[in-house]
C-alpha positions in Angstrom: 26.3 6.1 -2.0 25.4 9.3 -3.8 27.3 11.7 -0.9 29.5 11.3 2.1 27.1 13.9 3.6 27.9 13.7 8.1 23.9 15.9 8.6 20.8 15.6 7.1 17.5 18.0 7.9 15.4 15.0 6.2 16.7 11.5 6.7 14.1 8.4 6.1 14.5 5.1 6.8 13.4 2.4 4.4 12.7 3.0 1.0 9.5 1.7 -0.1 6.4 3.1 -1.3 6.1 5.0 1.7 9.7 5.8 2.3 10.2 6.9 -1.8 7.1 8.5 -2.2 7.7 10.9 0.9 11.8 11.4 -0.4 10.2 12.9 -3.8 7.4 15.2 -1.9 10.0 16.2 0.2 12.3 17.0 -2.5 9.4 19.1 -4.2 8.8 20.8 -1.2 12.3 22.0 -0.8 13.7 19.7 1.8 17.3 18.6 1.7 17.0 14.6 1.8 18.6 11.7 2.9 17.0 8.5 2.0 18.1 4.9 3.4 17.5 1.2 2.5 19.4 -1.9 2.0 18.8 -2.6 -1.9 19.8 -1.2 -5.1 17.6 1.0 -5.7 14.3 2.6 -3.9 10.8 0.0 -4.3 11.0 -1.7 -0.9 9.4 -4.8 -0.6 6.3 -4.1 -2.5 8.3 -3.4 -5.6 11.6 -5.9 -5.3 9.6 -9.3 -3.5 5.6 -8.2 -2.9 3.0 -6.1 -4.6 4.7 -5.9 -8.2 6.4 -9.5 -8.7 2.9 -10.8 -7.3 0.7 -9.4 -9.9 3.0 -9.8 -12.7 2.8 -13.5 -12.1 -0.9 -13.1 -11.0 -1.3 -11.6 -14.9 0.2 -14.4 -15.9 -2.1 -16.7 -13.8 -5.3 -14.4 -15.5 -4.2 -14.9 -18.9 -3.5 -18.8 -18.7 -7.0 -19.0 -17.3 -8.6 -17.2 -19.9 -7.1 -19.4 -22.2 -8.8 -21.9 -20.8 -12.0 -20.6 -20.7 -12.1 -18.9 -24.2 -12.6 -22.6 -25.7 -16.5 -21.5 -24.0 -16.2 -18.1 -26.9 -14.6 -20.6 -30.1 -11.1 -20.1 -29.8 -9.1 -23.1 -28.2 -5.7 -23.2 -28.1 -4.2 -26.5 -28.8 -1.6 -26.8 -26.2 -0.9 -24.6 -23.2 1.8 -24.9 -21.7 3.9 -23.0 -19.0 7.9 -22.0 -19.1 8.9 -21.5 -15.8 12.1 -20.1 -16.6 10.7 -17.8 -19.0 8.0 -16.3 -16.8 10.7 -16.0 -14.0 13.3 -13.9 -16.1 9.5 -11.7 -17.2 8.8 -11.0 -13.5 12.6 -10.4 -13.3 12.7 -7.7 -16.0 9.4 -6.0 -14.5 10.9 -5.6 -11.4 14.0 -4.4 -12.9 12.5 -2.1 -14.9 10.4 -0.4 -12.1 13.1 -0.2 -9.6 15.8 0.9 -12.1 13.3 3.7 -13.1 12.8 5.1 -9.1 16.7 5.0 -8.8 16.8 7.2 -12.0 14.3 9.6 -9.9 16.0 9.6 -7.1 19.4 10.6 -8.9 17.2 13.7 -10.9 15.8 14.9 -7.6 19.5 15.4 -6.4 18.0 12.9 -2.9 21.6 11.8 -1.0 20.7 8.0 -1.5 22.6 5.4 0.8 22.5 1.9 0.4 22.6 0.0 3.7 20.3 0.1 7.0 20.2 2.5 10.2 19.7 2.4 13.6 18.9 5.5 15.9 21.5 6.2 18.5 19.7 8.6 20.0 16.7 11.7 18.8 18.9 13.3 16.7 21.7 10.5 15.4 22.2 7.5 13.4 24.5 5.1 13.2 24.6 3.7 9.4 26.3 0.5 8.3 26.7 1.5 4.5 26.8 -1.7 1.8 29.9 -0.8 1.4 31.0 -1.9 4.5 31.6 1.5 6.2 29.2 2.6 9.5 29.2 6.1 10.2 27.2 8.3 12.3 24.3 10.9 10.7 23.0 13.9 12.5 19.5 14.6 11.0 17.0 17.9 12.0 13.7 15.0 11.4 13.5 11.4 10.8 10.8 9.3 9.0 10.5 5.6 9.8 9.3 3.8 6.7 11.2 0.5 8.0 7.8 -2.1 6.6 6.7 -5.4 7.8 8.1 -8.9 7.4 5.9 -12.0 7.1 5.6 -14.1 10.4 6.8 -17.8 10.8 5.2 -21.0 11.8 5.8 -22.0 14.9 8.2 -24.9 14.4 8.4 -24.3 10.7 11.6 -21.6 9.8 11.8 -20.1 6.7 14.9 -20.6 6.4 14.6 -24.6 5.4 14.4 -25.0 1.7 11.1 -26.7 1.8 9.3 -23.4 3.8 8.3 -20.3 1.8 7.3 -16.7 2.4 5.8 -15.2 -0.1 9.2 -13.4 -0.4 11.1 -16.4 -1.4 8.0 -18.2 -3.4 8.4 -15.2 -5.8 11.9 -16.5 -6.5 9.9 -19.4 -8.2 13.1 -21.6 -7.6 11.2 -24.8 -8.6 7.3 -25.8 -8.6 5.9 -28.1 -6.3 3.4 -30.6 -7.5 2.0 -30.6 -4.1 1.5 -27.1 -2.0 0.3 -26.8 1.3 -0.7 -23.2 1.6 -1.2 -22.1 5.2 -3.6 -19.1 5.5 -6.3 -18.0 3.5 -5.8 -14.4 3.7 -4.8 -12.3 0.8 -1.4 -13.1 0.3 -2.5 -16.9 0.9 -5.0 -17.2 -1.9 -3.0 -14.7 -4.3 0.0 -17.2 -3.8 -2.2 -19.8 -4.5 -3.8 -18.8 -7.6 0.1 -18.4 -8.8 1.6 -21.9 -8.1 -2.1 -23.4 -9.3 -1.3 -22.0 -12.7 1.9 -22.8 -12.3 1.2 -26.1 -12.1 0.9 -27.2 -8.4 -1.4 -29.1 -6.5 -2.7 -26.3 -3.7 -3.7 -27.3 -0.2 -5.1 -24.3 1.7 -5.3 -24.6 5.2 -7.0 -21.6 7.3 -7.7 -21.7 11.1 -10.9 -19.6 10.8 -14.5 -20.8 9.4 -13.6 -19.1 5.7 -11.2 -17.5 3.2 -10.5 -13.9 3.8 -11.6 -13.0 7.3 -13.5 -9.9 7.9 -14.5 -9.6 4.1 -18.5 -9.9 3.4 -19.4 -13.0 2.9 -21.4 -11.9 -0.5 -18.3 -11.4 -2.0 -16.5 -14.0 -0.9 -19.4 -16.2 -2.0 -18.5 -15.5 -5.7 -14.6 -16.4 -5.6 -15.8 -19.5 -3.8 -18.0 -20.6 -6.3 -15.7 -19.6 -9.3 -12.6 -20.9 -7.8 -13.7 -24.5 -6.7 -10.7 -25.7 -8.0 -8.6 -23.7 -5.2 -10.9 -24.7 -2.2 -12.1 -28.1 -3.0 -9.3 -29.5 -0.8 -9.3 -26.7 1.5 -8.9 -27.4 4.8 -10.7 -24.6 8.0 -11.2 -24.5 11.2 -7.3 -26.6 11.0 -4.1 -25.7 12.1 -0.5 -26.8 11.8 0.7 -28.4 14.4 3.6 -30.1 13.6 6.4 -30.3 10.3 8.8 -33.0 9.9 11.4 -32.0 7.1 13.9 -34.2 5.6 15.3 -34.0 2.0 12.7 -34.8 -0.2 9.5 -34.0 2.0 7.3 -32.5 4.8 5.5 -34.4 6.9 3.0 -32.0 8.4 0.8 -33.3 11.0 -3.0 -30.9 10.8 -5.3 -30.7 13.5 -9.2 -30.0 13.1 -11.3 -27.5 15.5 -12.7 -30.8 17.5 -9.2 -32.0 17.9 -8.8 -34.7 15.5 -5.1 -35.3 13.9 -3.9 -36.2 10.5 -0.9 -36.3 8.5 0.0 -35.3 5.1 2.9 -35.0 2.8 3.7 -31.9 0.7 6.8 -31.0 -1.3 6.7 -27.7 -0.2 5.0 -25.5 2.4 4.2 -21.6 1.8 3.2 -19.7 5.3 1.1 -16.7 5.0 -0.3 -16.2 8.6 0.2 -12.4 8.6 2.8 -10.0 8.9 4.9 -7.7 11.6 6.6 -4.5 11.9 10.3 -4.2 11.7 10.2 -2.3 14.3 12.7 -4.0 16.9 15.7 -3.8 15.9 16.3 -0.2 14.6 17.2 1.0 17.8 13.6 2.9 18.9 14.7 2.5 22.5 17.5 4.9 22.2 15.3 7.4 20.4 12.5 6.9 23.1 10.1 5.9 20.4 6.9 4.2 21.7 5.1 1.2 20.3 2.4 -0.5 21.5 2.2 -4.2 22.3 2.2 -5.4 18.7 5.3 -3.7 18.2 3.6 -0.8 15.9 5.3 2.4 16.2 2.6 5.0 17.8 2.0 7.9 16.0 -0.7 10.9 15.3 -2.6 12.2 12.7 0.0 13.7 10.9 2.2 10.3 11.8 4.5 12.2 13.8 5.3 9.9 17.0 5.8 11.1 20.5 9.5 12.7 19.7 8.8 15.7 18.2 10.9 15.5 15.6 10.7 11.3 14.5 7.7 10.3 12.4 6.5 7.0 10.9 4.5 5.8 8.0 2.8 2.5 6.2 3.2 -0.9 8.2 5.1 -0.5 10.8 2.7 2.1 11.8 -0.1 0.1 12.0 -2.9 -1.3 9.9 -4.0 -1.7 7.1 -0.9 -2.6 5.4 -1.4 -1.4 2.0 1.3 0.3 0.1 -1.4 3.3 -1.0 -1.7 4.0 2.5 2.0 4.3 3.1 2.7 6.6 0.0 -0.5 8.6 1.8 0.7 8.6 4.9 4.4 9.7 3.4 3.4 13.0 1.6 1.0 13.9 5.0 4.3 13.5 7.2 7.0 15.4 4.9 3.9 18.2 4.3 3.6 18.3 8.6 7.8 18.3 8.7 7.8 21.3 6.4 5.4 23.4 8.3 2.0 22.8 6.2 -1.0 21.9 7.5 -2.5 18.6 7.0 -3.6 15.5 8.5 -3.9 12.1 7.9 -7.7 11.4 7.9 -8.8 9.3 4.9 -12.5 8.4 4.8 -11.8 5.4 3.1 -9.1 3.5 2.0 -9.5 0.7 -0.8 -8.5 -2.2 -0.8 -8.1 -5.2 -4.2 -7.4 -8.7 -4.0 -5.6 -9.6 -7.0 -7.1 -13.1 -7.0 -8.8 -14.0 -10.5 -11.7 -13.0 -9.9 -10.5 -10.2 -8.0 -12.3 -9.0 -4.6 -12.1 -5.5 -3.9 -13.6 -2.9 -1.1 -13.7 0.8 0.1 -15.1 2.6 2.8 -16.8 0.9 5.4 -18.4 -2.8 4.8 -21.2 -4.7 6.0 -19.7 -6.7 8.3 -18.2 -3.3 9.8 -21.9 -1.8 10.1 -23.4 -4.8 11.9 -20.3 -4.8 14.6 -20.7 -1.5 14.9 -25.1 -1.8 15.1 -24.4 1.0 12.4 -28.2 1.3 10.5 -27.1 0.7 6.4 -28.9 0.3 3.8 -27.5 -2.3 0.7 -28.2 -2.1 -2.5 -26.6 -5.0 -5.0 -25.9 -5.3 -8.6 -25.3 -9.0 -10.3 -22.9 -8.5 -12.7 -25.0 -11.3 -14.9 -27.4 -8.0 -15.8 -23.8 -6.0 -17.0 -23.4 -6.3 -21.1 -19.9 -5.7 -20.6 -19.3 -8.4 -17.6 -21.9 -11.3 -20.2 -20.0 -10.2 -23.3 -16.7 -11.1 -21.1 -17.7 -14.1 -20.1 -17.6 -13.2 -16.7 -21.0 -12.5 -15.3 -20.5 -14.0 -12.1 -19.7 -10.9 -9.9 -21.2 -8.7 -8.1 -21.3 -4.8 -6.7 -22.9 -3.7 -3.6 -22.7 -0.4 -2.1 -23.1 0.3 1.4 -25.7 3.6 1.8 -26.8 5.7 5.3 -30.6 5.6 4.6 -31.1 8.6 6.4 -29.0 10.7 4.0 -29.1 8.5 0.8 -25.0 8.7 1.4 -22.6 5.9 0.2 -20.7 4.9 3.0 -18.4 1.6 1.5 -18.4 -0.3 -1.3 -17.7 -4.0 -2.6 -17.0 -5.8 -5.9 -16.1 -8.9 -7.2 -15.4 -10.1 -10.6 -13.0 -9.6 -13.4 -11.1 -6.2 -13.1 -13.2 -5.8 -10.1 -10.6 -3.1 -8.3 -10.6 -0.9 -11.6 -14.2 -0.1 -9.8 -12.7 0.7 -6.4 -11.6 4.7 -7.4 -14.9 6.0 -8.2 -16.1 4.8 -5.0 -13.8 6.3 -3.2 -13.8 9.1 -4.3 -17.7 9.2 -4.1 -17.3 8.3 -0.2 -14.2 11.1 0.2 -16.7 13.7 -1.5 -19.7 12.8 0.3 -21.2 11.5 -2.4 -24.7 9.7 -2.1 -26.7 7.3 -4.1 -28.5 9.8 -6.7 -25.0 11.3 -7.7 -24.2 8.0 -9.0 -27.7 7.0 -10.6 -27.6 10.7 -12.3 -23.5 10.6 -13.1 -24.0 9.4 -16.8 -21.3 6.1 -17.1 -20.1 5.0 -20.6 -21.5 1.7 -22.0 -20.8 -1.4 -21.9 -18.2 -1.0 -19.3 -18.3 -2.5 -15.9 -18.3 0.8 -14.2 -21.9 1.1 -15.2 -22.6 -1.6 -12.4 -22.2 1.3 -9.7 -24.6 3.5 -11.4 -26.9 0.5 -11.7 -26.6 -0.2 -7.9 -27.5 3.5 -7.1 -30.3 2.8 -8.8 -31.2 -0.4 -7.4 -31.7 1.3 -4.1 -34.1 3.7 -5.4 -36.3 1.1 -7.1 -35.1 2.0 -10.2 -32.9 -0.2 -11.9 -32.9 -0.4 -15.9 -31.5 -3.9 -16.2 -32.9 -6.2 -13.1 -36.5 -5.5 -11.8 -36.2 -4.4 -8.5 -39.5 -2.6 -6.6 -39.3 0.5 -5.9 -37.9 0.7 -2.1 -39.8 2.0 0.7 -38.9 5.4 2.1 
């Protein structure tokens, strides 16, 4: 522990990218700061066993499979072959090096760093059980609740057997199983199974919807589909789990279909990803008469501050989405409201990336969203087969879309899909946050070949006046 310190005017809870990123801002607002969390060093989750362990191996993943394809450009590589140990101990060193490097912040900042967890005694106290061994009691002037989210278990099926993975522990890449089961096809389900596919496994994808990614237009999805055939062919929707036998060696896992039919199959290992759920229940929130609501995510306003006037909240356990950007957001927009500045929270987008190869990214509002909401939108589409940069790739099956008001010609959301695709998310955004509409990005002069040209291509598509596809011109 960097200081004994007995009161803080700034004490946060968790250390993540929400929890970090608000210590710093605070720190560079003048705030005296006490920042909590059980590990080493601040990174959280995202940086120790989520976001940055998952796309160092999902880099890994993208490079082995464009080994694989570049035999299509001339160069084939004899032998290909994968050293487990070796790409642990790299995703090892990346996280190291990361989370060694926000420690190093947090000591130049002067921020009163204490390793170990906290509970709320009350609105003003803590009681803190230090890694050391030591609890103590901490007065504080404000707290901010960065505690995260933890994955949710199978019903039957603890993670706690060797055999049963979160994405937490299947980052630990203790072993590889030659055959997967992979229950959920969300996010983290088909980014974890892109990993243990080039990793060698055998990947069975069960999802108890119709289709991969729920809530994502189907367009996109549509491309990953057809590109990743070698995921889905065995994929199994409309199923669920309803049973796991475990001994030794296997798991027997018994599936049931949507009409009720049963089977059985046998897997050496079984990696849930059915969703996530606030750590909010056992950080004493009752003593601090913090509200949630029924999913157990802590309530809070637009500048996160909760209903105790001096407790606020930030990134997962303060609702959805659960994106790490959103929580660094959401973290600068509480310290700035805790030190007497006005702001809000009020983002008019917030992207989103799949890290899948391809990768599926969004912004903004989707077309899925319009039609629930009988919203009128306009769509205009861009196959990535007309983009030099995506055919001299190799990669010319993506797409970008843009989601436009007609009455205003203004972008509203955006979608891509292809290699790189969420390097294309930013300019979007920030076209939506400005108000931005169609002819600023058919007039905004993009560099060639690059992939970003595709959004300037799209604006022009919904004018009738694309330069690589022939499209008529629309009517007003």
């Amino acid at each position: 522990m960097a200081d004994k310190k007995d009161k803080a005017q700034l004490v946060i809870i968790g250390a993540g990218p929400g929890g970090y990123a608000a210590a710093f801002h605070a720190n560079d607002l003048g705030l005296d700061v006490t920042l909590i969390d059980p590990r080493e060093n601040p990174g959280g989750v995202c940086l120790y066993e989520g976001c940055i362990p998952t796309k160092a191996l999902l880099h890994f993943a993208s490079t082995k499979e464009e080994a694989f394809k570049a035999k299509d450009w001339g160069l084939e590589f004899s032998n290909v072959s994968v050293d487990v140990k070796k790409v642990r101990e790299w995703k090892e060193k990346v996280v190291k090096q990361l989370t060694g490097g926000l420690g190093q912040l947090s000591k130049r900042r002067k921020i009163n760093f204490i390793r170990g967890t906290a509970k709320f005694k009350d609105k003003n106290t803590l009681e803190v059980d230090e890694h050391e061994g030591d609890t103590k009691e901490l007065k504080f002037e404000s707290a901010l609740i960065a505690t995260g989210a933890r994955a949710n278990a199978l019903p039957g099926a603890d993670f706690d057997h060797e055999r049963i993975m979160s994405s937490r522990s299947a980052l630990e890449m203790k072993d590889v199983p030659k055959e997967l089961l992979v229950v959920g096809a969300g996010y983290i389900g088909l980014e974890m199974s892109v990993i243990y596919k080039a990793l060698g496994s055998n990947i069975c994808i069960v999802e108890m919807t119709s289709d991969i990614m729920p809530g994502i237009d189907k367009d996109l999805k549509d491309v990953f589909k057809k590109e990743r055939k070698d995921l889905l062919d065995d994929a199994l929707f409309e199923t669920k789990v309803t049973d796991v036998k475990k001994n030794k060696k296997k798991l027997k896992v018994t599936l049931e279909s949507k009409e009720g039919d049963k089977s059985e199959k046998e897997f050496d290992k079984m990696l849930v990803a059915i969703g996530q759920k606030p750590n909010s229940e056992s950080i004493g929130l009752d003593k601090a008469d913090v509200e949630t609501d029924e999913q157990g995510f802590i309530k809070v306003d637009i500048v996160r501050k909760t209903n105790v006037e001096n407790i606020y909240a930030i990134g997962d356990v303060a609702g959805q989405p659960m994106l790490a950007h959103k929580a660094s957001h959401e973290g600068r927009v509480a310290v700035e409201a805790i030190a007497g500045k006005k702001t809000a929270y009020e983002p008019k987008a917030i992207p989103a990336v799949v890290f899948t190869e391809p990768e599926i990214a969004w912004t903004g509002l989707t077309e899925a969203e319009a039609k629930e909401q009988g919203r009128k939108v306009e769509v205009a589409k861009f196959p990535w087969g007309a983009s030099g940069k995506a055919v001299a790739m190799g990669r010319n099956q993506g797409l970008t879309k843009l989601i436009i008001d007609p009455e205003k010609d203004r972008l509203l959301g955006a979608g891509f899909v292809g290699k790189e695709a969420g390097s294309l998310v930013p300019e979007a955004t920030l076209a939506i946050e400005m108000t931005a509409n169609a002819k600023d990005l058919a007039l905004t002069i993009h560099p060639h070949p690059t992939l970003s040209e595709t959004i300037m291509e799209a604006a022009e598509v919904y004018f009738g006046e694309p330069t690589h596809i022939y499209k008529p011109k629309r009517k007003k």
